[in-house]
C-alpha positions, 0 to 999 in steps of 0.5 A: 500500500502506498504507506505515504498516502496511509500517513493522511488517515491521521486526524492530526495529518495535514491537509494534503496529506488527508487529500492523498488519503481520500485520493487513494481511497478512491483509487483503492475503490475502483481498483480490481485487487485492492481489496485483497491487499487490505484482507491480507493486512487484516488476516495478517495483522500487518498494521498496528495504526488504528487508522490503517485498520479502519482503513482496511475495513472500510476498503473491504465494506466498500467491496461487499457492499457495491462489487461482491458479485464481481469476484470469483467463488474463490475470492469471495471464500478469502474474504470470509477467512480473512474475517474469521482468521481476523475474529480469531486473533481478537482472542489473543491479542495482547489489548483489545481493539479499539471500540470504533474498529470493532464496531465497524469490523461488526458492520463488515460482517453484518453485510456478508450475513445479509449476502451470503446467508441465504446460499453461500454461508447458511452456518454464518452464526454457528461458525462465528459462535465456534469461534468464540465459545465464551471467550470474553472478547470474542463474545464482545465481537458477537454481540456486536455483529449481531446489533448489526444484523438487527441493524441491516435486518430491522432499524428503519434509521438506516437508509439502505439505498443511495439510488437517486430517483424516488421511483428506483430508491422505492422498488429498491426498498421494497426489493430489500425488505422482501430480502429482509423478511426472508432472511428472518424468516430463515434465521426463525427456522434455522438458527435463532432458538441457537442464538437465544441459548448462547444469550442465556449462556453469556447472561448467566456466565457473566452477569456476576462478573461482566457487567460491560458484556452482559448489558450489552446482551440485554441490549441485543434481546431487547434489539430481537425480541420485536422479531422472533417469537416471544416464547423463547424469551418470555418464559420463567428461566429468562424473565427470571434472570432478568428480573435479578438484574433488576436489583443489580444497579450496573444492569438495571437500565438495560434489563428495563430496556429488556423488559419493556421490548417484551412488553411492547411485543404485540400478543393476545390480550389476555395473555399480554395482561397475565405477562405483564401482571406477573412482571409487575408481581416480581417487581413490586415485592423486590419494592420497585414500586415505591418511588423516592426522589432521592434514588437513581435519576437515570435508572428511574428514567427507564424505569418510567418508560417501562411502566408506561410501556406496561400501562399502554399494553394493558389499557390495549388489551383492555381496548380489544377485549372490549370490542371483543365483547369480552366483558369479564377479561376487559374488567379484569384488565380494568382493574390491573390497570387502576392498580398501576394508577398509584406507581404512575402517580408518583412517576409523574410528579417526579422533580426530574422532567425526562421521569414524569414525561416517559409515564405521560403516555400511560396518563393520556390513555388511561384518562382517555378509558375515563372519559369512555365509562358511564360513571366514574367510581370515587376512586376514579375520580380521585385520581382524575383530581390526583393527575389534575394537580400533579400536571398543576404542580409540573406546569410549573417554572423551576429555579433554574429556568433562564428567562433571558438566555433560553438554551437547550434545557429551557427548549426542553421544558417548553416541550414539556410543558406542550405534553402537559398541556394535552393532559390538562385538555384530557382532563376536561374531557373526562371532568371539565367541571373539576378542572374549572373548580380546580383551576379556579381554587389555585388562581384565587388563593395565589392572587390573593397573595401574589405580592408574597407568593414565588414567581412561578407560582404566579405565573402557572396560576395565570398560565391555567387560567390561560390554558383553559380557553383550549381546555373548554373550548367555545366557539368564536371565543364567546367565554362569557355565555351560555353556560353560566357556571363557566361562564360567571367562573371565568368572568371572576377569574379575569376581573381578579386579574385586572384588578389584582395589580398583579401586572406589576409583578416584577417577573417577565414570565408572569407580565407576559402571561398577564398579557397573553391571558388578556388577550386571548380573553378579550371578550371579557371586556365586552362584558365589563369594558370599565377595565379597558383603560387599567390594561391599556395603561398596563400596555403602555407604560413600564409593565408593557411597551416601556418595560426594561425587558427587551422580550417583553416590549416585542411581544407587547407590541404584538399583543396590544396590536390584537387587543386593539384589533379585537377591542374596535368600537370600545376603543373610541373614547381612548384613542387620541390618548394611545396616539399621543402616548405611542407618539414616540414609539413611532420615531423612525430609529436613526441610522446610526450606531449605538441608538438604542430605540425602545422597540426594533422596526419588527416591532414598530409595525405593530404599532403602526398597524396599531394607530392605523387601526385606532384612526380608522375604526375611529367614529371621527369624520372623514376629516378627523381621519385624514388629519390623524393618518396625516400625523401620523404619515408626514414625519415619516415623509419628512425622514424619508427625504432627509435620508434618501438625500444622505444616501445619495452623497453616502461614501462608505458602505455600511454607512449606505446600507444602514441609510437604506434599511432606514428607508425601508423601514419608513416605506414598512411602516406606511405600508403597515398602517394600510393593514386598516382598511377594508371592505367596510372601512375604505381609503377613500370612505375615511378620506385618506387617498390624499395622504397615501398618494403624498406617500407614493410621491415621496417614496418614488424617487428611491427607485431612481437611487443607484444605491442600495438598489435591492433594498430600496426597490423591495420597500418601494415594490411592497407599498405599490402592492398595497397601494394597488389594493387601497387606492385602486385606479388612483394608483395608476398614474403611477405606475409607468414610472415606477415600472421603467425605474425598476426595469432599469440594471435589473437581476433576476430576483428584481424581476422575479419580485417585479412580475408579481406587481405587473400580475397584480396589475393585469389581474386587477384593472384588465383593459384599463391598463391594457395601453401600459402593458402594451407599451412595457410588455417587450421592455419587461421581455427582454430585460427577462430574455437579457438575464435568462441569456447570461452565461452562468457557472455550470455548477452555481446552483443558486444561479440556476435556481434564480433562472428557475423562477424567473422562467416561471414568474415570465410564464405566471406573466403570460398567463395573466395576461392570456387568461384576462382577457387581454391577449390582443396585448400579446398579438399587437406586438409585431408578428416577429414579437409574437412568434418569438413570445410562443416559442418560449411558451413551446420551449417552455411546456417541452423543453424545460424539466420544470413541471410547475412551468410546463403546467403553466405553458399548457394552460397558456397554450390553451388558452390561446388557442380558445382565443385565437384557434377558430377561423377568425384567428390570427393569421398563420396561427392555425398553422402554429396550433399543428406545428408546434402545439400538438406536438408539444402535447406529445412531445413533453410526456415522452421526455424521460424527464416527465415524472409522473410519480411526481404530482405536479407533473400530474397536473401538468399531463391534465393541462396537456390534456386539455390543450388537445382537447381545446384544439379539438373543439376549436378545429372540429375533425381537422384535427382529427384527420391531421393527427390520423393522417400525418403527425402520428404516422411521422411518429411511426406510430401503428395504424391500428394504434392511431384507428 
């Protein structure tokens, strides 16, 4: 072996020396006899660096996996030697091999199993075993390779294929499990009660004195016994000794792992019941069932898993008993289960999380065969109120928890808490009376004392009050009717948490749940609006948008954007207050470094949104209105212009791009108090068109700016979307200049982002911009052609991608354009034009494996010929529709790209459908005959096919 190269396999090596190594293990690979030079170094134990070791292995992998049925009868014998001569020096070698070449020696012999098993190498175990005997690391070795053929065999993680299309990789899956359900079903017939005995010999052997090698023959039981038949390992001597490992602390967790693979295996119901009845015996009289906080978090964690495995078989056996009609069995199961309540219990207020969320499962079932009994029994109901209040006790915050620097433990709880969210709706279903009472008792006797009572405390007390929205759920969130119980409850509940002063409490996660609650009960105060001004102040002084929190005032600002929203009419007699108070909420942030505003632009929006909505469901006159939006409007007007003139004498860069996002941001803001308006409410109804039309004469002229042209351009293009829905026709004096500015030294993503607002346009007014779009349309074509033209890196994926959607946006264009109404937009623009324009459109529907673009060049065509395919069409284009239409409707489908496993090229063969049949409609039986007498015998299609 080139020994130079060998030097790279070190994690420490160079650079050029890992390059030669990748180098020559690509050459090794295609090499016809690399591979032997790298079992004699294995059978020889040439190398001692474990690198080279690995090395080796992998060249050997890469020959079994990808070439193996290349070599000869006698080649393929030298590699099953050279692997059980390597496993026979295991046993003498002076130290063990390192854990990583084990591993992958173990991977090497698995994919011979999977080769070989079936014809050449039927006594591979037997082989391996009469190696091995009991020696300690040949048993490692066993053990091992037996993970990796349950790997090869079973684990769905491992994807056995790289074939690159979807439909080979599919009947390449289907291929393999055919192979793997007869490789189990023959080691089932020939070799697995040899294999079960050899694990109770190596249990039983070392499980005194290896704890190492015995879990991880615990592992290998648990890893089978999901495939082979349960008898062999659910029987007395082999639940027996696994049973002692339950008390063995180093083989506890792996005999639970053990014991719970049994108990998941799917059984008859009774039986199953009886299993895990007897399991549960043994181990409650070795006093597994009574739980203390101090003991082994790591063990009880499995031990968890395993109890909420047992009570999900039972509560399933209990299920299909039922439906059986078995009645007797299913109460018998019934009763084992309530028996379990108690253990679960204390699983489920375990302090540590990863213990009370394994049982979760167990909880949510047994709740859900609660809420399908007639009646529940006193102790029934005691453990509904017993779960209830464990959930209330888990739901809340530890010490611990990082409100200002959220890592990965603090995602984990958030999780959590999402599991326990559902028990908290379960349990509504089973007693939403008791949780209303429950709730309702924790809340009041919390904010009663909230000033003396710990933070998360108070927030979990607020939080189930929250919760409870979902929990009992209503429709249209009306909380505070119908049932009058629930209703009178919950209308207490809010008014104690308006009038507590408990927004004050000095706590993020409690202010936020103060808001959040607020606002997902907003209802509350149509019922008694005395309160809104208390939480509009709560809102907007230091407990909401001034609040030191930098969290805090972001979310504010969304919440108090709904709560005004939802509030509408009641908001009257407060409005001009808010505005003058969020007067300096709504300051443009300078551009310059360090300015530390209150809220970031994100947040802005919502104010601005929020002032919008305040002035224009206001009952003011039109006048008052338009006076208010101008206020609101001119100071960013004003801004707007001082900055765009900075910007143009901006040197520096940086300084030119936090000028520009400042601009966008005015633009943003604007656009947002736009969100207003509606149906009901337009612009021209509040007397606003003035203010916005002095808006788009203002912000216009950034298109002109040679800076900054992408950012300036996606703000400017944004507002005139919004603009077009707002003002309508008087936006459109407008729009020529806006067009020609953003056509000008345009990319592809300009465009692709410039086509939506032409289709906005041609979609909204139709004939009334058709004099514009006859005079832009070639301009907008060819700065389309002129970028889809430029030459660009064979493998620069984004370029490609960003011509990509060019091709579709220029397509999405034409069928605009075609399907409303205007195609003599198409037709004026010179028979050269034209026919350069269709073109495309074929090129596009055969040319281009883009079915979501072929689907729109069919609809296209389509449409066309609807249009212009009758006798009085366009000149010459009856003669297009036979040349070029119809065979591109046979053409595309025949190209190998066509998928039609892929659902869009589905849809575009359905468009391709009806563009045929359009034509025939159009052509009456002309095209019959052109298609019986000349296009498909030029196919040399069969007469009897084309009859």
């Amino acid at each position: 072996m080139d020994e130079q190269a060998l030097l790279g396999l070190n994690p420490n090596a160079d650079a050029d020396f890992r390059q030669r190594a990748l180098a020559y293990f690509e050459q090794l690979k295609v090499s016809q006899d690399a591979w032997q030079v790298c079992a004699e170094a294995l059978a020889q134990s040439i190398y001692s660096d474990d690198h080279i070791k690995f090395f080796c292995f992998q060249v050997l992998e890469h020959q079994i996996k990808f070439k193996y049925s290349e070599l000869t009868e006698v080649q393929q014998q030298l590699i099953r030697e050279t692997l059980i001569t390597w496993l026979q020096a295991q046993m003498l070698n002076p130290q063990p091999e390192k854990t990583f070449i084990r591993n992958k020696a173990a991977q090497v012999f698995a994919l011979l199993f999977v080769t070989e098993y079936l014809t050449k190498w039927p006594k591979f175990f037997f082989d391996i075993l009469s190696v091995v005997d009991l020696n300690p690391r040949g048993v490692d070795m066993y053990l091992r390779i037996l993970m990796a053929v349950d790997a090869e065999l079973v684990d769905r993680d491992v994807v056995h294929t790289s074939e690159a299309s979807c439909n080979s990789a599919l009947s390449f899956f289907f291929k393999e499990a055919r192979r793997n359900t007869l490789l189990k079903d023959t080691m089932r017939e020939q070799c697995i009660p040899s294999l079960v005995e050899s694990w109770y010999q190596i249990l039983q052997n070392y499980q005194y004195n290896n704890s190492e090698l015995t879990c991880q023959c615990l592992e290998v039981v648990g890893a089978y016994v999901s495939w082979i038949d349960l008898s062999l390992i659910a029987n007395e001597r082999f639940i027996n000794m696994l049973l002692g490992h339950m008390s063995v602390e180093v083989l506890r967790e792996e005999a639970c792992d053990c014991l719970f693979e049994i108990v998941n295996k799917g059984m008859d119901p009774i039986d199953k019941t009886k299993l895990v009845e007897s399991l549960c015996q043994v181990l409650q009289s070795a006093g597994l069932f009574s739980i203390d906080q101090e003991d082994d978090v790591d063990f009880l964690a499995r031990f968890s898993k395993l109890v909420n495995g047992m009570g999900q078989a039972l509560i399933a056996s209990w299920t299909k008993l039922v439906k059986n009609g078995d009645i007797k069995s299913a109460q018998d199961t019934l009763q084992a289960i309530e028996a379990k309540v108690a253990l679960m219990l204390q699983l489920l207020i375990h302090d540590d999380d990863d213990i009370s969320s394994n049982i979760i499962g167990f909880c949510y079932d047994y709740l859900h065969i609660l809420k399908q009994l007639s009646a529940l029994s006193d102790q029934q109901k005691a453990n509904v109120e017993a779960i209830m209040l464990a959930v209330m006790k888990k739901l809340t915050y530890d010490e611990e928890y990082n409100f200002e620097n959220e890592g990965e433990d603090e995602a984990m709880f958030v999780e959590y808490r999402k599991q326990l969210k559902l028990l908290l709706d379960r349990l509504a279903q089973v007693s939403p009376e008791l949780l209303l009472a429950s709730v309702r008792r924790v809340f009041n006797t919390t904010l009663q004392n909230w000033q003396t009572t710990r933070f998360m405390e108070v927030e979990v007390a607020i939080r189930l009050l929250y919760m409870l929205a979902e929990a009992l759920p209503v429709s249209h969130g009306a909380h505070f009717s119908g049932d009058v119980t629930k209703a009178t409850a919950l209308q207490d509940m809010m008014r104690t948490l308006v009038t507590s002063g408990v927004s004050a409490y000095q706590h993020t996660s409690v202010t936020l749940e103060f808001f959040e609650t607020v606002v997902r009960y907003e209802k509350f105060f149509a019922v008694e609006p005395q309160h809104i001004p208390t939480v509009l102040m709560a809102f907007l002084d230091h407990r909401g948008l001034r609040h030191t929190s930098p969290k805090v005032r972001s979310r504010t600002a969304y919440l108090f954007s709904r709560f005004v929203k939802s509030l509408n009419k009641q908001m009257n007699p407060f409005i001009e207050d808010v505005l003058n108070r969020i007067q300096d909420l709504l300051e443009l942030s300078p551009p310059e470094n360090g300015y530390q505003a209150l809220l970031s632009s994100d947040d802005q929006l919502f104010i601005y949104e929020t002032a919008g909505v305040l002035i224009v469901n206001s009952e003011y006159s039109a006048e008052r209105k338009q006076a208010l939006m101008r206020n609101l409007l001119t100071p960013l007007m004003e801004k707007f212009k001082v900055l765009l003139e900075k910007l143009m004498m901006a040197q520096d860069e940086d300084r030119q791009m936090a000028l520009a996002d400042c601009l966008n941001h005015a633009v943003g803001f604007a656009s947002r108090t736009s969100k207003a308006f509606s149906n009901k409410q337009t612009v021209k109804q509040c007397g606003c068109s003035e203010v916005y039309l002095d808006c788009l004469q203002t912000f216009l002229p950034a298109l002109s700016c040679p800076l900054q042209k992408e950012v300036l351009r996606s703000g400017v293009r944004t507002f005139l979307h919004r603009m077009i829905i707002c003002l309508e026709e008087e936006v459109l004096p407008f729009i020529p200049s806006a067009s020609e500015h953003m056509l000008k030294d345009c990319e592809a993503k300009d465009l692709q982002e410039f086509i939506p607002l032409i289709n906005q346009i041609t979609a909204k007014f139709k004939t009334q911009v058709s004099p514009f779009l006859q005079q832009m349309f070639m301009p907008l074509l060819h700065a389309i052609f002129e970028v889809l033209l430029l030459p660009a890196e064979e493998n620069d994926q984004s370029a490609a991608l960003e011509k990509q959607m060019l091709r579709r946006s220029y397509f999405a264009f034409l069928q605009t354009v075609t399907g409303s109404g205007m195609s003599e937009v198409i037709a004026n623009q010179g028979a050269q034009n034209v026919e350069r324009v269709l073109f495309t459109v074929i090129q596009g529907a055969v040319d281009y494996p883009d079915p979501i673009a072929q689907k729109t060049c069919f609809i296209i065509l389509s449409k066309l010929v609807e249009l212009w395919g009758g006798k009085d069409g366009p000149v010459g284009f009856a003669d297009f529709v036979y040349k070029h239409i119809v065979p591109a409707c046979f053409l595309a489908p025949l190209k190998q790209t066509f998928d039609l496993a892929d659902a869009q090229t589905v849809l575009a063969l359905s468009e391709c459908a009806v563009t045929l049949k359009t034509i025939h409609l159009k052509r009456g039986p002309e095209c019959v005959q052109y298609l019986q007498q000349e296009y498909l015998p030029s196919l040399q299609v069969a007469p009897e096919i084309i009859q």
